[in-house]
TIKOLMAR-459702 format. One record per atom (N, C-alpha, C, CB): atom name; z, y, x. Coordinates in Angstrom, 1 decimal. Last residue first. Glycine has a CB too. Example, Ala and Ser with C-alpha at 12.3 -4.5 7.8 and 13.67 -1.06 7.14 Angstrom:
N_7.1_-2.2_12.8
CA_7.1_-1.1_13.7
C_7.9_0.0_12.9
CB_5.7_-0.6_14.1
N_7.8_-5.7_13.2
CA_7.8_-4.5_12.3
C_7.8_-3.3_13.2
CB_9.0_-4.5_11.3
***
This chain:
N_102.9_91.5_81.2
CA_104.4_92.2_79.9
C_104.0_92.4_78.7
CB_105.0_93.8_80.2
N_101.4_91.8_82.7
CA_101.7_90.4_81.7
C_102.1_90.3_81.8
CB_101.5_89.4_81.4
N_101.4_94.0_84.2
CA_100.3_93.4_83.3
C_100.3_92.5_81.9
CB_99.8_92.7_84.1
N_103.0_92.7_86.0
CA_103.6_93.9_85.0
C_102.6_94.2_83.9
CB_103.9_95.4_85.8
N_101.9_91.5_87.6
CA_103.1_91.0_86.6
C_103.5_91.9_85.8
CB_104.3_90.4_87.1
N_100.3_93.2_88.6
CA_99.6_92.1_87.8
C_100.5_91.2_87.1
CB_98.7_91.2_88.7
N_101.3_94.7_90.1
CA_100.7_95.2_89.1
C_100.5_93.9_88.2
CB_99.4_96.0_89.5
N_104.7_94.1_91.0
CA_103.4_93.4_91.2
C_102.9_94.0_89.8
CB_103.4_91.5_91.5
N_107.2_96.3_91.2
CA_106.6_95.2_90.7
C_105.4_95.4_91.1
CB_106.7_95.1_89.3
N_108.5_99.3_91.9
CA_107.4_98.5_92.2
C_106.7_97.2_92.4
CB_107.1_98.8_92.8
N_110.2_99.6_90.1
CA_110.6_98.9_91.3
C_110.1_98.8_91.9
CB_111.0_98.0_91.3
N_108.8_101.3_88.5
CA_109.4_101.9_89.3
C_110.2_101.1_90.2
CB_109.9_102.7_88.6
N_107.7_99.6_87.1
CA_106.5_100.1_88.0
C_107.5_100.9_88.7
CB_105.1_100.9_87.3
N_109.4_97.9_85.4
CA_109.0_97.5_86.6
C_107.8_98.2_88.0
CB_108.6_96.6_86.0
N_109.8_100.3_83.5
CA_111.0_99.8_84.7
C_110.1_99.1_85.8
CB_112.2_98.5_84.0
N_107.1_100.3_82.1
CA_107.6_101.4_82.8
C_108.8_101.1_83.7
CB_107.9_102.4_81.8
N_107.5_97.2_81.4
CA_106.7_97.7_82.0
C_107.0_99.1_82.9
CB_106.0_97.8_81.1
N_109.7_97.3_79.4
CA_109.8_96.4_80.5
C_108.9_97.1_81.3
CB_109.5_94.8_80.2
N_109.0_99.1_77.9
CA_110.1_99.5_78.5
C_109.8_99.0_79.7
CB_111.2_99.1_78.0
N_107.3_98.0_76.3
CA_106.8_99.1_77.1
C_107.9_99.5_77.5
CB_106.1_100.2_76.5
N_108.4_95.7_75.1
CA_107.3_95.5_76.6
C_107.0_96.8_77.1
CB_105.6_94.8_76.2
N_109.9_97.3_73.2
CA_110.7_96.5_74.2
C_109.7_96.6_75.7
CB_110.8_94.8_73.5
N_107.9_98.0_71.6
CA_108.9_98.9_72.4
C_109.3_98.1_73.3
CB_110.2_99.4_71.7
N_106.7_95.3_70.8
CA_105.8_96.4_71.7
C_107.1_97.5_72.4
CB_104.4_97.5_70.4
N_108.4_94.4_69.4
CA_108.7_94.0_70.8
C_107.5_94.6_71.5
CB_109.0_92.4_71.0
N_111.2_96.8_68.0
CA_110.1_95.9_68.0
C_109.7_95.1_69.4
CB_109.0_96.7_67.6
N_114.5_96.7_67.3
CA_113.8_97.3_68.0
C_112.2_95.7_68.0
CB_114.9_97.8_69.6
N_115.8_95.9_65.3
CA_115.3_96.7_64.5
C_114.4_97.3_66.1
CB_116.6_97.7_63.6
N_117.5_93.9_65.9
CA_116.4_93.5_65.1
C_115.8_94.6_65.3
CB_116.6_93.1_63.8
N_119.2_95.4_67.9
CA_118.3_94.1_68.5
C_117.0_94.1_67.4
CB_119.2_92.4_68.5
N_119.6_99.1_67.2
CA_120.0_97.2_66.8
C_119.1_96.0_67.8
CB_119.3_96.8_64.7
N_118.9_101.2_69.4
CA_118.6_100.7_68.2
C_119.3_99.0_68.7
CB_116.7_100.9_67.8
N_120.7_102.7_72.4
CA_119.6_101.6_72.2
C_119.8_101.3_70.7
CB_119.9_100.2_73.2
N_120.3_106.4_72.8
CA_121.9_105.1_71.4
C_120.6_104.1_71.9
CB_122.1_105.6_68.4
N_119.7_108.5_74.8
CA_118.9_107.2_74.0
C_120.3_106.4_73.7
CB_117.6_106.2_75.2
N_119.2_111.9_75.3
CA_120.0_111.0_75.1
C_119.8_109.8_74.1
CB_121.0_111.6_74.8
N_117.1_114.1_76.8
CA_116.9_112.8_75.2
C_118.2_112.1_75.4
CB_115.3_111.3_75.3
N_117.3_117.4_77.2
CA_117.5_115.7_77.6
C_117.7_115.2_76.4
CB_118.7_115.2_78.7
N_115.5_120.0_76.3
CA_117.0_119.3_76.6
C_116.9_117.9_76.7
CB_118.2_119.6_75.5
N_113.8_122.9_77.2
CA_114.0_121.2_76.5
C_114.7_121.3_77.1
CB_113.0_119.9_76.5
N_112.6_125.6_75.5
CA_113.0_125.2_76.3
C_113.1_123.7_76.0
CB_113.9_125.9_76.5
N_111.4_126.7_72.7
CA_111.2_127.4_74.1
C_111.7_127.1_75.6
CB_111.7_128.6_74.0
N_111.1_123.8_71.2
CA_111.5_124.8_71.0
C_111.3_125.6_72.6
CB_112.8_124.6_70.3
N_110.9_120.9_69.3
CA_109.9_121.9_69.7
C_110.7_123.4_70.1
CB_109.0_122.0_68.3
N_112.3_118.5_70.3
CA_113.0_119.6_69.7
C_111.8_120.5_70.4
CB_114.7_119.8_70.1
N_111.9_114.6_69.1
CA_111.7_115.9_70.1
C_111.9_117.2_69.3
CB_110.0_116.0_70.9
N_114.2_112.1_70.2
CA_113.6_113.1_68.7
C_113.2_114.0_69.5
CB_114.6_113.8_67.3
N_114.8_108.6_69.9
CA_114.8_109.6_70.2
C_113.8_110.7_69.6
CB_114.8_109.3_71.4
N_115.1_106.4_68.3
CA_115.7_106.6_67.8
C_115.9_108.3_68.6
CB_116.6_105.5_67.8
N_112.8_104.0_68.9
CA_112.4_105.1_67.9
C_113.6_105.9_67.4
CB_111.7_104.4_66.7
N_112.2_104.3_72.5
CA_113.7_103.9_71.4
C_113.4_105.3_70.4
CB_115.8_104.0_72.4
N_110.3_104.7_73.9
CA_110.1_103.5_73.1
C_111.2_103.3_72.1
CB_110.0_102.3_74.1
N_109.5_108.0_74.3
CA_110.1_106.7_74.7
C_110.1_105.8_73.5
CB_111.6_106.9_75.2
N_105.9_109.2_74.2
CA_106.9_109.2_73.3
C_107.9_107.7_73.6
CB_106.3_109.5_71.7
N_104.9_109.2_77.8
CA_104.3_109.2_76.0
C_105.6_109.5_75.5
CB_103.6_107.6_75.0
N_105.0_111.8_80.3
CA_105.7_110.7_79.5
C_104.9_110.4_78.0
CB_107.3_111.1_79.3
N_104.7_113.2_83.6
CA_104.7_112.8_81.8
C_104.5_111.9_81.8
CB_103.8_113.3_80.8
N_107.7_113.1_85.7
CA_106.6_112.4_85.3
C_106.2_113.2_84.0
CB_106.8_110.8_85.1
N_109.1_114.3_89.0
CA_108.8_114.6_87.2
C_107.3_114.0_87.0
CB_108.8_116.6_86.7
N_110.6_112.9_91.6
CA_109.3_113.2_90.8
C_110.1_113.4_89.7
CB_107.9_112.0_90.7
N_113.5_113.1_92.8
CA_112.0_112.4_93.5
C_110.6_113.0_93.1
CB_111.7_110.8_93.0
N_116.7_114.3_93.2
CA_115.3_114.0_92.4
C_114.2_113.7_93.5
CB_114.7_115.4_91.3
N_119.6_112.7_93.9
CA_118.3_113.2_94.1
C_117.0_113.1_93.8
CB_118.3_113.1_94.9
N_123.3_112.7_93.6
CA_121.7_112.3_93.8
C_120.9_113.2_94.2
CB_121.1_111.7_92.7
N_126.5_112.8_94.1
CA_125.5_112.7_95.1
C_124.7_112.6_94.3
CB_125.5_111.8_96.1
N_127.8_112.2_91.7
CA_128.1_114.0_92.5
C_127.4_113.7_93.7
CB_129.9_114.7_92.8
N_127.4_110.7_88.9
CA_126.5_110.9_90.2
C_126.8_112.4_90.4
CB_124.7_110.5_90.0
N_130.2_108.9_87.0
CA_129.3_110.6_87.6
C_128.9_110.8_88.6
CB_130.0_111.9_87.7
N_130.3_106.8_84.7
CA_129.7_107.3_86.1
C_129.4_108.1_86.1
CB_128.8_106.8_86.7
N_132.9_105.9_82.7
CA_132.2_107.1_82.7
C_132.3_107.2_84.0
CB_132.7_108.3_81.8
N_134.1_104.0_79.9
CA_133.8_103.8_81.4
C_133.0_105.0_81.7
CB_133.0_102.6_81.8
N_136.4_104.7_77.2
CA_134.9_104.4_78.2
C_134.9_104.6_79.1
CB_133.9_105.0_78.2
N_138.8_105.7_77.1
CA_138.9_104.0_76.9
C_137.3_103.7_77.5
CB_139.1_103.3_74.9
N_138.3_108.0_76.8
CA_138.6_107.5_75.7
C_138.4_105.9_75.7
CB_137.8_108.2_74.6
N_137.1_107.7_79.5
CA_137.1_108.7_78.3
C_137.5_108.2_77.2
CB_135.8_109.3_78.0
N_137.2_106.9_83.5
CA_136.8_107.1_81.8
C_137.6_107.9_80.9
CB_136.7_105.9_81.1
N_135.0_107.1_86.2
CA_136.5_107.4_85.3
C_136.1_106.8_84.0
CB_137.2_109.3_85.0
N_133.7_107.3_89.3
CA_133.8_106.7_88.2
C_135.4_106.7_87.6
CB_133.2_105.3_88.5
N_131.0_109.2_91.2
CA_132.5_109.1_91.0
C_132.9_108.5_89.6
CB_133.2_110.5_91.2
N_128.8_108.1_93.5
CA_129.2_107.7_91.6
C_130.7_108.2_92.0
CB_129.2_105.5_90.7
N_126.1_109.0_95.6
CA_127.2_108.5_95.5
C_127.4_108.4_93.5
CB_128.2_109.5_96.5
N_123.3_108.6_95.2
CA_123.9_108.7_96.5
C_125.5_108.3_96.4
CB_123.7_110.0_97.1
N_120.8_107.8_93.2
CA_122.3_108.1_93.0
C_123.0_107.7_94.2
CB_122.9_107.3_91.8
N_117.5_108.9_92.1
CA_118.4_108.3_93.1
C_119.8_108.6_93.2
CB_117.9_108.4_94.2
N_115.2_110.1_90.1
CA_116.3_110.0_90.9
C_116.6_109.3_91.2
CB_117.0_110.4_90.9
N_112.6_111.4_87.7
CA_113.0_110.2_88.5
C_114.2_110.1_89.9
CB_111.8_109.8_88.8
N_112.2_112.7_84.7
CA_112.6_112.9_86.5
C_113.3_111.4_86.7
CB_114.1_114.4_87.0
N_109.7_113.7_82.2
CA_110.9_112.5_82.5
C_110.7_112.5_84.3
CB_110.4_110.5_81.4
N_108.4_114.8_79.3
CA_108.4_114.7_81.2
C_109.5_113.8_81.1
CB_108.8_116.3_82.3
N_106.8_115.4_76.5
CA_107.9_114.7_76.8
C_107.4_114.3_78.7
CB_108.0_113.3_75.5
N_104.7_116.5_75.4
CA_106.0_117.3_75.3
C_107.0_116.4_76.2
CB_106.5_117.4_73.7
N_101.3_116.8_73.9
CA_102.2_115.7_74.9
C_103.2_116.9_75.3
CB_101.2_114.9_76.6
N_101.2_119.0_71.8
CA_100.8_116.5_71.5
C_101.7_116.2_72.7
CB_98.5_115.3_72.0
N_100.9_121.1_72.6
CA_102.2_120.1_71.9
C_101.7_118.8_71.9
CB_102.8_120.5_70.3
N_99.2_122.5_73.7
CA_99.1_122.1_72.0
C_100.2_121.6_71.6
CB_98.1_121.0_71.7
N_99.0_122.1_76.3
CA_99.5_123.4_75.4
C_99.4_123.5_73.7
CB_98.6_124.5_75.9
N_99.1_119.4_76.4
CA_100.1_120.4_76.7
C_100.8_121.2_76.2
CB_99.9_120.9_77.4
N_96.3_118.8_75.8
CA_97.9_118.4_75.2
C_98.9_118.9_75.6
CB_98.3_117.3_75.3
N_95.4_120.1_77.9
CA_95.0_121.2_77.1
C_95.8_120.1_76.0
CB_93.1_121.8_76.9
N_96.0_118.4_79.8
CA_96.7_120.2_80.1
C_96.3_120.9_79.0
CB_96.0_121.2_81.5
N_94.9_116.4_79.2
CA_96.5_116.0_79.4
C_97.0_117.4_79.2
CB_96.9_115.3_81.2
N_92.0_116.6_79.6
CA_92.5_117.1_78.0
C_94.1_116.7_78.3
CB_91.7_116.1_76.5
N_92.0_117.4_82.6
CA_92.0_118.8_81.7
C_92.4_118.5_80.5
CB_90.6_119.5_81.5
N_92.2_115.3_84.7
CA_93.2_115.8_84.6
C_93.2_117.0_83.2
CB_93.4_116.3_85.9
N_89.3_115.2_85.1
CA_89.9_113.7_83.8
C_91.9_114.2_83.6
CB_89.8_111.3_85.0
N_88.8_116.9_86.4
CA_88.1_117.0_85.5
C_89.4_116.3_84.1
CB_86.6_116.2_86.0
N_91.5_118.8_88.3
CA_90.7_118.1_88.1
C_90.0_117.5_86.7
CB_91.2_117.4_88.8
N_93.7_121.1_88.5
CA_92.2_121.2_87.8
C_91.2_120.0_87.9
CB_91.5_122.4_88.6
N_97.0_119.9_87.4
CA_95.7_119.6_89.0
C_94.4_120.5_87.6
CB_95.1_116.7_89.7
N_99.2_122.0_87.4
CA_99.0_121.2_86.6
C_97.1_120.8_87.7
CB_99.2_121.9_84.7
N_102.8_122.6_87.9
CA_101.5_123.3_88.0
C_100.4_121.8_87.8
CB_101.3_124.3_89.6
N_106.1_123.3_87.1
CA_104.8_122.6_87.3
C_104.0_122.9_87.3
CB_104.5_121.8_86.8
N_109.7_124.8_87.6
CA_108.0_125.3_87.8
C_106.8_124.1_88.1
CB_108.1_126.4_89.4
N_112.3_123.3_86.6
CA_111.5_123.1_87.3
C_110.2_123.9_87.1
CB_111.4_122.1_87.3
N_116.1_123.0_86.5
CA_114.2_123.5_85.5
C_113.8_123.3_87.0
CB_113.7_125.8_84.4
N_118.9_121.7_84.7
CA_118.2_121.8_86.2
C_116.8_121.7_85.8
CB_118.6_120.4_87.4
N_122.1_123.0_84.2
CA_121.0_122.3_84.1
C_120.0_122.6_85.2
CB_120.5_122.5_82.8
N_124.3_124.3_85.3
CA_124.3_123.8_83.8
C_123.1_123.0_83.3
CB_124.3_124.9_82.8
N_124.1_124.6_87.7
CA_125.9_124.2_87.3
C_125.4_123.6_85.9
CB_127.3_125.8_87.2
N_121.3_125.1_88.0
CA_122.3_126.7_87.9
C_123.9_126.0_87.4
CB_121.5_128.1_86.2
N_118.9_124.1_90.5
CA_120.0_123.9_89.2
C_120.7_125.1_89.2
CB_121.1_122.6_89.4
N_115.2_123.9_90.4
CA_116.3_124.6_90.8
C_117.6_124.0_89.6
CB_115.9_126.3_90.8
N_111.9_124.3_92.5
CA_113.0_123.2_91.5
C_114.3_124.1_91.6
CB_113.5_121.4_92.3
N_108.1_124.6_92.3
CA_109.6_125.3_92.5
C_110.6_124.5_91.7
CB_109.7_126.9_91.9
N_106.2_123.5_91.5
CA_105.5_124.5_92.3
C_107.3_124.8_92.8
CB_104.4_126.0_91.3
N_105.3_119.6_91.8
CA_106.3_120.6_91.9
C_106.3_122.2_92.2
CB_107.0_120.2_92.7
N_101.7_119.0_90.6
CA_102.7_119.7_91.2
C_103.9_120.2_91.1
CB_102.4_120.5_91.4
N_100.0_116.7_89.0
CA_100.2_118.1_89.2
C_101.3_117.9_90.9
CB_101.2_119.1_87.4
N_99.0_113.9_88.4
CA_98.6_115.0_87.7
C_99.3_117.0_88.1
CB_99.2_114.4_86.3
N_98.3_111.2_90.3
CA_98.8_112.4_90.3
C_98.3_113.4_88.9
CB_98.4_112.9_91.8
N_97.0_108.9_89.1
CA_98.3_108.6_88.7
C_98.9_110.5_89.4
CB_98.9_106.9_89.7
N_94.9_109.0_91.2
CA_94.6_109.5_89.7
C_95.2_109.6_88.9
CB_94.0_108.9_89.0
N_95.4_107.8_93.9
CA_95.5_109.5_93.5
C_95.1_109.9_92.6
CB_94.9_110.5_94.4
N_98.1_105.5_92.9
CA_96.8_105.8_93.2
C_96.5_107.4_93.4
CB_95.9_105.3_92.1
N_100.3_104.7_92.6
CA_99.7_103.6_93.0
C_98.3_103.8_93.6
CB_99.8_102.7_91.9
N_102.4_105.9_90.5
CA_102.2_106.1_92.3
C_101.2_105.0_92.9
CB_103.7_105.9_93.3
N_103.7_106.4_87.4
CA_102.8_105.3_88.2
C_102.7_106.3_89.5
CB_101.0_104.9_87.4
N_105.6_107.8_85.8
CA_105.8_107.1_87.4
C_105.2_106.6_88.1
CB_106.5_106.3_87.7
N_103.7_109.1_84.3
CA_104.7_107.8_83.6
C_105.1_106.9_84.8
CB_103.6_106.6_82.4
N_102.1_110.7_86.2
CA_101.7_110.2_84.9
C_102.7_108.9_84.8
CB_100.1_109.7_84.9
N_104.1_112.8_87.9
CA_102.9_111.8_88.2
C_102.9_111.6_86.6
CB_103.3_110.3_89.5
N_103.9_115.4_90.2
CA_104.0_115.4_88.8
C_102.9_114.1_88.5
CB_103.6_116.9_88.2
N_105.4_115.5_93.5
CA_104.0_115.4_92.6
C_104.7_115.3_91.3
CB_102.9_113.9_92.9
N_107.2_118.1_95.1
CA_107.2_117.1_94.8
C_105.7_116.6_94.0
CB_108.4_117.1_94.2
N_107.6_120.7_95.8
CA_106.4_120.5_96.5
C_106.3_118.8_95.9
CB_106.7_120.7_98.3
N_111.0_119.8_95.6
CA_110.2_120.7_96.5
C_108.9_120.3_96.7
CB_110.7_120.8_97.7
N_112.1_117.1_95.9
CA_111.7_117.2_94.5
C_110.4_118.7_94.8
CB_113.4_117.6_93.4
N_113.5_116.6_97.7
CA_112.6_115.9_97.6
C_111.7_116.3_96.8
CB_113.0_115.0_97.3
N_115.7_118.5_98.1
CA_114.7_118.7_99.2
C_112.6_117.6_98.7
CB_115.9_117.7_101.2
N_117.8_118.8_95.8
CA_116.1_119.4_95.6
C_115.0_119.0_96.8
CB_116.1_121.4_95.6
N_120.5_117.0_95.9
CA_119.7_117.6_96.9
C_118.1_117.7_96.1
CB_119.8_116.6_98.3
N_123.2_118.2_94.1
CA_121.5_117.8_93.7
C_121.4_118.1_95.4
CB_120.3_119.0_92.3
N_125.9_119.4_94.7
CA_125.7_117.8_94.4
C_124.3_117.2_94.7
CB_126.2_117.5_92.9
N_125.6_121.9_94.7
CA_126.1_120.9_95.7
C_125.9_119.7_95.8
CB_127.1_120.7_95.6
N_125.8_122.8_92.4
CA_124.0_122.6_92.9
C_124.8_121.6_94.4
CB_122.7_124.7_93.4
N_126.4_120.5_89.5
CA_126.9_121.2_90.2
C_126.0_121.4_92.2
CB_128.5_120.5_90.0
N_125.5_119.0_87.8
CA_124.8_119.8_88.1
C_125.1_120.8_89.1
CB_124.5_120.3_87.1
N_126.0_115.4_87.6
CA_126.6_116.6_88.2
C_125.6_117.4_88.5
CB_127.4_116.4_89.3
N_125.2_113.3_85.0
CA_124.7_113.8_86.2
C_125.5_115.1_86.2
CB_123.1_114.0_86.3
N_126.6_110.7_83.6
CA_126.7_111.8_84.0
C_125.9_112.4_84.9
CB_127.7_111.9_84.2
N_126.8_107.5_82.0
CA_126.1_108.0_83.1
C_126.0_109.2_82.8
CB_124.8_107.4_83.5
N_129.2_105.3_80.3
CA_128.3_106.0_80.2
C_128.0_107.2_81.3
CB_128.4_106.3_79.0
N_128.5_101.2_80.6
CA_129.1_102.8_80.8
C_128.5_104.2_80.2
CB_129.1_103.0_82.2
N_128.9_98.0_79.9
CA_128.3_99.1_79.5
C_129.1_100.4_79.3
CB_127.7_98.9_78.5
N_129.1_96.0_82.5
CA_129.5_96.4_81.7
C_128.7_97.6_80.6
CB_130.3_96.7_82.3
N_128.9_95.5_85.2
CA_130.1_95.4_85.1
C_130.3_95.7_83.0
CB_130.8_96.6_86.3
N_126.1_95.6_85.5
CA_126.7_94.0_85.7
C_128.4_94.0_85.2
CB_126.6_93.6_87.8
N_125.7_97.9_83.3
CA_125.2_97.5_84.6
C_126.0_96.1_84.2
CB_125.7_98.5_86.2
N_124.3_100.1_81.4
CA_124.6_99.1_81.5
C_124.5_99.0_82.6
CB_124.2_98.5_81.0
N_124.4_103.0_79.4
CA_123.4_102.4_80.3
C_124.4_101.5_80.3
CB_122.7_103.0_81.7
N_124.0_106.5_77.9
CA_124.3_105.5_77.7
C_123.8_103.9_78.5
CB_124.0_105.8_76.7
N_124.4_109.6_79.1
CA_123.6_108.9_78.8
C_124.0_107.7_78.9
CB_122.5_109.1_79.3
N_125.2_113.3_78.5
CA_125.7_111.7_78.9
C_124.3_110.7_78.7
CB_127.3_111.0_77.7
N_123.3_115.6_80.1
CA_124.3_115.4_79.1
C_124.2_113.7_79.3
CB_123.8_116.0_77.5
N_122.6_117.6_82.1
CA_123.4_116.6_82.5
C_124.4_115.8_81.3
CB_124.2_117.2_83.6
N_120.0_118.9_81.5
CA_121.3_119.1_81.2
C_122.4_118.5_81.3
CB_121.2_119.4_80.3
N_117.1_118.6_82.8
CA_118.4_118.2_83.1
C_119.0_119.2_82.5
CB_118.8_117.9_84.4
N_114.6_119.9_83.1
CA_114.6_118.5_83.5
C_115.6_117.5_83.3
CB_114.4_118.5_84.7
N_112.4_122.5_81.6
CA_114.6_121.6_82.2
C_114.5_120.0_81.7
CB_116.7_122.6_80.7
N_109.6_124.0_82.6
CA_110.5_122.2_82.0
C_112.1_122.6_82.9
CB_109.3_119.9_83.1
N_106.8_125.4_82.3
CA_108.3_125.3_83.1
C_108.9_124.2_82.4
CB_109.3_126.8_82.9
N_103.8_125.1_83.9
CA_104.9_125.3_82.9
C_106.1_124.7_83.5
CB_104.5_124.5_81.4
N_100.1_126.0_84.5
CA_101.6_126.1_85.2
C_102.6_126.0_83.9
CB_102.0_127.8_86.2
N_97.6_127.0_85.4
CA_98.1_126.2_84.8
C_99.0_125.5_84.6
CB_97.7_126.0_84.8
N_97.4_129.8_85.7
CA_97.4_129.2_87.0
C_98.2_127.9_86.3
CB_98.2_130.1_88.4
N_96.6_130.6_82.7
CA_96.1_131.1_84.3
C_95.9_130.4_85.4
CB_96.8_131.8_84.9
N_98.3_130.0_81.4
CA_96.8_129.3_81.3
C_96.2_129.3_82.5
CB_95.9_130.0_80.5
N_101.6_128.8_81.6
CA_100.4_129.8_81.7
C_99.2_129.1_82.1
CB_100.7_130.9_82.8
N_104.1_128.3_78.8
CA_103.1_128.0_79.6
C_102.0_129.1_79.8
CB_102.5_126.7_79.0
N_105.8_128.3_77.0
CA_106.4_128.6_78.6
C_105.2_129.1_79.3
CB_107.0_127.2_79.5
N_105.5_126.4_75.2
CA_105.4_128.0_75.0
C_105.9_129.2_76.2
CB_106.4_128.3_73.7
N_105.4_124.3_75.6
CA_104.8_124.4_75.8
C_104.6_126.2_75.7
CB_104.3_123.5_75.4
N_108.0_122.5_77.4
CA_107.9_123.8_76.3
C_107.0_124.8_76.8
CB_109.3_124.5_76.0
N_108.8_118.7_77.3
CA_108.0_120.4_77.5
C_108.1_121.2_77.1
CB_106.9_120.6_77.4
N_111.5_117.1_77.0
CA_110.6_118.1_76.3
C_109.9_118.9_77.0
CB_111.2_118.8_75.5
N_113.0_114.5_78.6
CA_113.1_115.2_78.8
C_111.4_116.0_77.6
CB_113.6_115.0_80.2
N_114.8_111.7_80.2
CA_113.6_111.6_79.4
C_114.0_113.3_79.3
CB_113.6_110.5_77.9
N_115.8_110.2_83.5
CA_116.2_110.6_82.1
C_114.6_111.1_81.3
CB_117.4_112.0_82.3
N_115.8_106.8_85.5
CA_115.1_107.9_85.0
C_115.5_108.8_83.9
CB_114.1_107.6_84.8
N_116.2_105.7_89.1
CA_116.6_105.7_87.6
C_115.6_107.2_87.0
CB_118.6_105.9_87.5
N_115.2_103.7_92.0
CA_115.5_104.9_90.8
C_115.4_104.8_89.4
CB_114.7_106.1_91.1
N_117.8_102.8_94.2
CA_117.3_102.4_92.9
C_116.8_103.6_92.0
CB_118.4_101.6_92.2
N_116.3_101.2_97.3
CA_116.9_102.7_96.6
C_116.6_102.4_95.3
CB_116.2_104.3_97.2
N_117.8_99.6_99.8
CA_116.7_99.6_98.9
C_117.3_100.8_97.8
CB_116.5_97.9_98.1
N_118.8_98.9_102.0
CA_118.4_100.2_102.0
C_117.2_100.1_101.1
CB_118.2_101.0_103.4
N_122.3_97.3_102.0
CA_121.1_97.2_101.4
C_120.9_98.4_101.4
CB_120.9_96.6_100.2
N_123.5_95.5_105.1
CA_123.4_96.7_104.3
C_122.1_96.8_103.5
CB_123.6_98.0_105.2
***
């Protein structure tokens, strides 16, 4: 039996107009469970998250960290806090709170500016119920489980768009042509995947 766990990740908008100064805190939907486009060995499907709250176990996500682009490798890679998680059947927000540490302050004062907008949750898929749609293959995780919410730079597929607006909705990524994707995108893919297998720093390095 394999008890290796695979986690996967969606992309996702800050809204920074949420935000309190006070106790340096913002809210993020993490999830709207809209389709997302992926691959496996069988093929290329397209991946559903069930919002249905049955389905999410939150226990992880509770109190969870808010890390910098999934890195975990260190306590400088933390940047905040899960303060509260929740799904309502239609999506799934979260309460973050943000560290007061020094080298942690111009990330929180991009925040509230907008420069940095883009989080991204990291999960695990307990079970798949699999159908399809018009001839598409269509995986619906009615088991997973969030882990972390990361920030994020801007994803590497120049084909995703951010929606400045009082709330955020999930990036749904079309992968661009072969030619037309560069190969700095490319290596910053490779990279961000391998830190969440946890690859050897030093091969991920020399990506």
């Amino acid at each position: 039996m394999n008890d290796t766990v695979t986690l996967l990740t969606r992309r996702a908008d800050l809204a920074p107009a949420s935000a309190n100064r006070d106790d340096r805190s913002v809210e993020v939907i993490w999830s709207t469970g809209a389709p997302v486009r992926r691959r496996d060995m069988a093929g290329p499907y397209v991946e559903r998250l069930s919002l249905n709250p049955q389905a999410v176990d939150l226990s992880r996500l509770q109190g969870a960290s808010v890390l910098d682009a999934h890195r975990q490798f260190a306590v400088r890679d933390v940047l905040g806090s899960v303060q509260s998680a929740a799904v309502d059947g239609q999506r799934g927000t979260a309460l973050i709170r943000f560290s007061a540490r020094p080298e942690v302050e111009p990330l929180w004062q991009d925040v509230l500016s907008g420069i940095l907008r883009h989080v991204s949750v990291g999960y695990s898929v307990e079970e798949w119920a699999e159908t399809t749609d018009n001839g598409a293959r269509v995986l619906t995780a009615v088991r997973w489980t969030p882990h972390e919410i990361s920030l994020v730079p801007t994803p590497a597929d120049p084909g995703a768009h951010i929606r400045m607006e009082t709330h955020m909705t999930d990036t749904t990524i079309t992968p661009a042509p072969p030619e037309a994707q560069t190969r700095a995108a490319i290596n910053t893919e490779i990279r961000s995947i391998a830190r969440i297998a946890g690859l050897d720093q030093s091969w991920i390095d020399g990506q």
